[in-house]
C-alpha positions in Angstrom: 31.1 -7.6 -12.8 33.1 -6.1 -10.0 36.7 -6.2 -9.4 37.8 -8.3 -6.8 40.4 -5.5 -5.4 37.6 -3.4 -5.1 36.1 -3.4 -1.7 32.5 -4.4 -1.1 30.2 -1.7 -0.6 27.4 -4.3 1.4 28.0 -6.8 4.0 26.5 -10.3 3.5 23.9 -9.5 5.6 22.7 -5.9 4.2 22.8 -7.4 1.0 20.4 -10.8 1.8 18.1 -8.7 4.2 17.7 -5.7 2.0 17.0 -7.9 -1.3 14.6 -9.7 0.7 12.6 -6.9 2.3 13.2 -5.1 -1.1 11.7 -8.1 -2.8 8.4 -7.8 -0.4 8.2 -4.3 -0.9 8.1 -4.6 -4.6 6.0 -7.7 -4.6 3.4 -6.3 -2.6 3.1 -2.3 -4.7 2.7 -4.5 -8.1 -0.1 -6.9 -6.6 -2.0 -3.3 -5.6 -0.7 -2.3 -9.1 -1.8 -5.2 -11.5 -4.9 -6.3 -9.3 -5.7 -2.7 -9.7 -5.3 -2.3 -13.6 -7.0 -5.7 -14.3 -10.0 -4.4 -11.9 -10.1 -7.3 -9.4 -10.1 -4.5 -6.7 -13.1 -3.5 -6.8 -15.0 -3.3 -4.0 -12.2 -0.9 -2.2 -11.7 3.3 -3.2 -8.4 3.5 -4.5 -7.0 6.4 -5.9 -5.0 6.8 -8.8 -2.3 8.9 -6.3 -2.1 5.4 -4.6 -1.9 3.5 -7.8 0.7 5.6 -9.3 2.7 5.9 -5.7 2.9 2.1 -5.9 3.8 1.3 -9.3 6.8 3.7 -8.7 7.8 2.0 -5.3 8.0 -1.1 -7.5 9.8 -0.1 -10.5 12.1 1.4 -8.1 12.6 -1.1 -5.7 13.4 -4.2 -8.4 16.1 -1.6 -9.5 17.5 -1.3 -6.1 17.4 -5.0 -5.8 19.4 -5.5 -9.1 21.7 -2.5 -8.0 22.6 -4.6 -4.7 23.3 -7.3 -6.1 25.4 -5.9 -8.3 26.6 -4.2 -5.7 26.5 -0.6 -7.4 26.2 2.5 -5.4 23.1 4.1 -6.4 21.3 1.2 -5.2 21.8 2.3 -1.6 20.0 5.0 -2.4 17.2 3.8 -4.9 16.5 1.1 -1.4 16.2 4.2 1.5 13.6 5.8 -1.5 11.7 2.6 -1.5 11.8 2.1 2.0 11.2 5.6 3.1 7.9 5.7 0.7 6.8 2.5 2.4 7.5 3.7 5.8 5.4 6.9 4.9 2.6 4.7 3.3 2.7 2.6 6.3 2.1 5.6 8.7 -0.6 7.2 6.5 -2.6 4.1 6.7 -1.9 3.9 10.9 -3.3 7.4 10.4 -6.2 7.3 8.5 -7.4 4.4 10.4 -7.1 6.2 13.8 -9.1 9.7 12.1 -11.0 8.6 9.3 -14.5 6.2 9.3 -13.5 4.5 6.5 -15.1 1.4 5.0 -12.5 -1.0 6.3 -12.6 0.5 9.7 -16.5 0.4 9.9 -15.8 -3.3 8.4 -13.2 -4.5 11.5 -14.4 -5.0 14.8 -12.0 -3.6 17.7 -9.5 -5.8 18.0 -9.1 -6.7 13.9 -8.6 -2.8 13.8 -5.8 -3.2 16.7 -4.3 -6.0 15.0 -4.4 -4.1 11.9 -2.8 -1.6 13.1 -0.4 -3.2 15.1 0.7 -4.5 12.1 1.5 -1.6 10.4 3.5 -0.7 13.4 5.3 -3.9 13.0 6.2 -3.8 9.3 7.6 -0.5 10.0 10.3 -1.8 12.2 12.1 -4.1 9.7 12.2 -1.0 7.2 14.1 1.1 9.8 16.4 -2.0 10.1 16.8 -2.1 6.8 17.8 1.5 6.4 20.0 0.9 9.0 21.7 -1.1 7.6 22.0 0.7 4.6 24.0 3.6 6.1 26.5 1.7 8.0 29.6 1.3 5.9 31.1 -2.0 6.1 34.7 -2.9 7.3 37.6 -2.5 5.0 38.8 -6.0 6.4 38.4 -8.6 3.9 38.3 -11.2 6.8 
């Protein structure tokens, strides 16, 4: 609990948009996580580097969202951790899938590889928004 004469450190909206992204983030690294552990991805080459990189992204993204909601300040920077790893795993993948032949991009025709990476490009925008966010202090007005 926080005391109401102390100011908030996150507006309304950094707080709902960053628990929400924060929320996908971590949602998403577990599913690769448990689907991984209980073997149900099998039929795709992941690594244990991959595995391990998004088991941390969730552990430390659920405790950025419980840090901003209880508006603590070690949460701003547990959420530009998460986001920055997701942004980097975002452009490794838009990387890989412009240099490697892969499975998935021998699997995609041409324009399921453009979406696919389109999307990437995409995802990474709300992330940067989010960061953004992040770094912009709010207004001591209470109004």
């Amino acid at each position: 609990m926080t005391n109401s004469s102390q100011p908030k450190l996150y507006t309304r909206t950094t707080k709902w948009y960053n628990l929400a992204y924060l929320a996908f983030i971590a949602f998403t690294s577990s599913t690769l996580v448990i689907t991984t552990v209980l073997g149900t991805y099998e039929d795709t080459d992941v690594s244990g580097v991959e595995v391990i990189r998004s088991g941390v992204m969730a552990v430390v993204g659920i405790a950025a969202i419980v840090g901003i909601s209880l508006d603590k300040t070690w949460s701003r920077w547990a959420a530009i951790a998460t986001y920055g790893c997701f942004i980097f795993v975002l452009i490794e993948g838009f990387v890989n899938s412009l240099l490697a032949d892969s499975a998935l991009t021998m699997a995609l025709n041409s324009s399921e590889l453009i979406a696919f990476r389109g999307l990437r490009i995409v995802m990474i925008i709300p992330a940067l928004v989010g960061v953004g966010l992040l770094m912009d202090k709010p207004s001591a007005d209470p109004a």
